[in-house]
C-alpha positions in Angstrom: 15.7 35.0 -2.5 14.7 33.3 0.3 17.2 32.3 3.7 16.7 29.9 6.5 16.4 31.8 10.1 20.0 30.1 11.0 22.1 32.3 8.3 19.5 35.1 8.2 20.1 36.1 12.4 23.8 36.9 11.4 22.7 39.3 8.8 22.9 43.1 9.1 19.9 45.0 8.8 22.0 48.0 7.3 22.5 46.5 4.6 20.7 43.9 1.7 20.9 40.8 2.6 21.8 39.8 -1.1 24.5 42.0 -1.1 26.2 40.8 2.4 25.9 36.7 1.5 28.0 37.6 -2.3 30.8 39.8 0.3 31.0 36.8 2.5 34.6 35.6 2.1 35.7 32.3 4.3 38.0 29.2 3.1 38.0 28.7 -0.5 37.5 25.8 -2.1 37.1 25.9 -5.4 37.5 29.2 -8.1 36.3 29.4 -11.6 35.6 31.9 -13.4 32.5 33.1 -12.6 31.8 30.9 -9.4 34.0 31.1 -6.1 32.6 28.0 -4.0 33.8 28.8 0.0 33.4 27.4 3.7 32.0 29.9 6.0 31.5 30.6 9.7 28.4 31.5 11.0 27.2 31.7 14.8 29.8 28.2 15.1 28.7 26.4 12.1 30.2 25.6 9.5 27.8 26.8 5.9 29.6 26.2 2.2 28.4 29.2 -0.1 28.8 29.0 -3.8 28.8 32.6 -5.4 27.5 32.9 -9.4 28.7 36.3 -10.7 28.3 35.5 -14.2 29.7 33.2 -16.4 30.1 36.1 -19.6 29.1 35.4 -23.2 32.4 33.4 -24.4 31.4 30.8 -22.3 27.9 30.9 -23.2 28.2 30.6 -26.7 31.0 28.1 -26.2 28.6 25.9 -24.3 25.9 26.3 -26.8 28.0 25.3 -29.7 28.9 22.4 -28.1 25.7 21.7 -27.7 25.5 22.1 -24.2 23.0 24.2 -21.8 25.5 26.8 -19.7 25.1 26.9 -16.2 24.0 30.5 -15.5 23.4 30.5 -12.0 23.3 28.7 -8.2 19.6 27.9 -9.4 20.6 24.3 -11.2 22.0 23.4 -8.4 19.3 24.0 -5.8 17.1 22.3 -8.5 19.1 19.3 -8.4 19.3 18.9 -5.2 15.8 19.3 -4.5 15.3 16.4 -7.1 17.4 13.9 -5.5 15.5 15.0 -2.0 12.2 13.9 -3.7 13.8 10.3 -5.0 15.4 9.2 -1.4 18.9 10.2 -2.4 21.2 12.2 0.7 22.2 15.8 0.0 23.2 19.2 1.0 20.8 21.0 3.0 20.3 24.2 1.6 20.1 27.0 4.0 19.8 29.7 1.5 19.1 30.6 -2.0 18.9 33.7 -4.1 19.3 35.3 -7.7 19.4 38.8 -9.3 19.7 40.2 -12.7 17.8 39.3 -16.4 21.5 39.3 -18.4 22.9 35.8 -18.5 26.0 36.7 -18.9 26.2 38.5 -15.7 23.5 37.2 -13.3 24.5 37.1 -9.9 23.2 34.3 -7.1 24.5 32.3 -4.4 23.5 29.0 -2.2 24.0 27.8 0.7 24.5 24.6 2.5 25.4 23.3 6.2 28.6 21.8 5.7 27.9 17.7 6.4 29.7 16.6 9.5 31.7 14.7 10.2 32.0 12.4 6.4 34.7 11.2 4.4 35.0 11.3 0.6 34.8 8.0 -1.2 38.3 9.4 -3.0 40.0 9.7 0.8 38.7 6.7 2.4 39.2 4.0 -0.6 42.9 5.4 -1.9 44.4 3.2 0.9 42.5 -0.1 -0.2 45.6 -1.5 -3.0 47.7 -1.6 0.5 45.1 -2.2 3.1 42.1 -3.6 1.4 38.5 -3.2 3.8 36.3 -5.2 4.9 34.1 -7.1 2.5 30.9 -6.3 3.9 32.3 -2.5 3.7 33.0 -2.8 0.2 30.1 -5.0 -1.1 28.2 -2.0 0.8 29.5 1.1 -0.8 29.3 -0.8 -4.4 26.1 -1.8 -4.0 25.3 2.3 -2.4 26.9 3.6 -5.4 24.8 1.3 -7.7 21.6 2.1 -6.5 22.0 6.4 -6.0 23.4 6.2 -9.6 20.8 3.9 -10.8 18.1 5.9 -9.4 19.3 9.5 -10.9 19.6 8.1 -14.3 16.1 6.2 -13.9 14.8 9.6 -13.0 16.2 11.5 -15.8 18.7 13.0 -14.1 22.6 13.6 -14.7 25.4 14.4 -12.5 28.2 15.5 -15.4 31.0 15.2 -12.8 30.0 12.0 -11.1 33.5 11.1 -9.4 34.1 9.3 -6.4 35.4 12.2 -4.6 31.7 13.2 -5.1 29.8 10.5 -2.7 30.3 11.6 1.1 30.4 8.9 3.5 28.8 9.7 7.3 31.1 8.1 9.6 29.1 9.4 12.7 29.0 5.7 13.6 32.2 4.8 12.4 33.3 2.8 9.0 32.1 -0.7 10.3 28.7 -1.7 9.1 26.8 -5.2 9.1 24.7 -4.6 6.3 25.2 -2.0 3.3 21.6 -0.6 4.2 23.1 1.1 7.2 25.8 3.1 5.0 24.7 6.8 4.3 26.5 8.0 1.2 25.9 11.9 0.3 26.1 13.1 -3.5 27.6 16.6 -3.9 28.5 19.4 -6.1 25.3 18.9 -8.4 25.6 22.5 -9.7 26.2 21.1 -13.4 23.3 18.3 -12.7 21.1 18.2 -15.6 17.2 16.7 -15.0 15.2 15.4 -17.9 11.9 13.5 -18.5 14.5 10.8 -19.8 18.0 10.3 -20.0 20.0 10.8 -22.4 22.5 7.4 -23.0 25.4 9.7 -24.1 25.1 11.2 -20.7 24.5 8.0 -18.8 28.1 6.9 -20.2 29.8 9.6 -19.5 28.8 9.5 -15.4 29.3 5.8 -15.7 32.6 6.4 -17.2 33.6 8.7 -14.7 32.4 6.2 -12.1 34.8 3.9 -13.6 38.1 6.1 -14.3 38.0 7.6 -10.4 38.0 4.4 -9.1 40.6 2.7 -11.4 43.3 2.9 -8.5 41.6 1.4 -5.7 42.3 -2.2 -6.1 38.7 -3.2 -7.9 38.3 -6.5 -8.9 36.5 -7.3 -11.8 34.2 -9.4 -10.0 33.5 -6.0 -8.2 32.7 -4.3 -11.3 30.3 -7.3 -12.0 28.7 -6.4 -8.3 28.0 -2.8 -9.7 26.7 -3.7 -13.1 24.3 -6.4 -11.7 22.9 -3.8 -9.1 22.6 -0.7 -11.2 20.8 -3.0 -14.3 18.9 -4.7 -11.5 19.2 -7.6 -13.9 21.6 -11.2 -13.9 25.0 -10.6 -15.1 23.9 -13.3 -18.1 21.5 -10.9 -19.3 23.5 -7.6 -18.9 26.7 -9.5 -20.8 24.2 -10.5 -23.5 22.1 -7.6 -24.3 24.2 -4.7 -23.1 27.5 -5.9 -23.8 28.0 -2.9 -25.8 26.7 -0.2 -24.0 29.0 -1.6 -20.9 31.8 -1.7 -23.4 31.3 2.2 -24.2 31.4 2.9 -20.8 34.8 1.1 -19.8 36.2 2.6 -23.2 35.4 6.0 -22.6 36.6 5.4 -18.7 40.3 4.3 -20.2 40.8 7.3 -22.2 40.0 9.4 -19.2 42.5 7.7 -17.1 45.1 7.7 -20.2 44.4 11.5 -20.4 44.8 12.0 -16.7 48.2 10.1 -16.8 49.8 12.1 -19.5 48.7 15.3 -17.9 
């Protein structure tokens, strides 16, 4: 376990420091079973928490026959985070970190992160675009953002698993206008499913491209758009993407429509 000296000067010295960060109870977020994900208060700052209790044996053996490593703990995503902090890419600082128990089934840990201030989802700020479309040099920006962050995890064998738009946090400290897309700063969260690898597998690299692809169905991309992201995530001339990878890009867009079918039904 280790804490930075921001969260650790609210702690109680009565009591394990362990014990007091798993009690902490703020706003919730998010509950699965196993993991409760929370805003907290501390001193005037705002600190999200995820708490691990354990994700129990059902779900580890289901993971495993599906041939799938389970997330036991907080520690994937502190790994993945300090990943993307070595390749460039904006995240989460973590404030705090810490894990207990040998059982997998029941391991207990948390992390914490400041809360980034003030941002905007990519999900919030681009729903309005069919009706009020933005600028272009906005949109040729945060295409072109997107591109690169994804390009560089999967260059770097690394996998989000839930790589949605909701998941890329825009700092508007300076606003939403921009005259170049190198002064945009997007942030990629909730990396506690990330998966890092010498290489990447392509089945993975679909399915966060496919993701990419059915988030962002209903904000009022043109295909000329989805040209803008191919051509700067291959680094390569649309010729030679729609040549070589035709099918690869075909996977992705197929696998993308049966995630929006299934997300219409439902």
């Amino acid at each position: 376990m280790y804490l930075h000296n921001d969260v650790k000067q609210y702690l109680s010295a009565a009591a394990p420091a362990f014990d007091q960060l798993m009690a902490l109870r703020g706003e919730c977020f998010r509950y699965q079973e196993g993991r409760l994900t929370q805003r907290v208060r501390l001193g005037g700052e705002n600190y999200f928490i995820k708490q691990h209790t354990g994700v129990g044996w059902k779900e580890i053996f289901k993971n495993l026959f599906q041939l799938r490593w389970p997330v036991l703990s907080a520690k994937n995503e502190k790994n993945a985070i300090e990943k993307l902090q070595s390749l460039g890419i904006s995240v989460p600082v973590i404030t705090g970190f810490g894990k207990r128990g040998i059982n997998p089934a029941r391991m207990e840990s948390f992390i914490v992160m400041k809360e980034l201030s003030p941002v905007i989802s990519l999900e919030d700020l681009c729903k309005t675009w069919c009706k009020t479309p933005p600028s272009f040099i906005l949109k040729h920006g945060l295409i072109k953002e997107v591109a690169r962050i994804v390009r560089t995890l999967h260059q770097s064998g690394v996998n989000h698993r839930d790589l949605y738009i909701c998941h890329f946090l825009l700092d508007i400290s300076n606003g939403l206008v921009c005259s170049s897309g190198r002064s945009l700063t997007l942030y990629l969260i909730d990396l506690h499913r990330a998966q890092i690898r010498r290489l990447t597998p392509e089945r993975w690299i679909i399915k966060d491209l496919s993701g990419l692809y059915f988030s962002s169905k209903d904000i009022g991309l043109t295909q000329r758009d989805l040209y803008r992201f191919i051509k700067t995530y291959t680094t390569k001339s649309l010729r030679d993407v729609l040549g070589s990878e035709k099918i690869f890009w075909y996977k992705v867009r197929m696998r993308g429509e049966r995630l929006y079918s299934d997300h219409i039904r439902c």
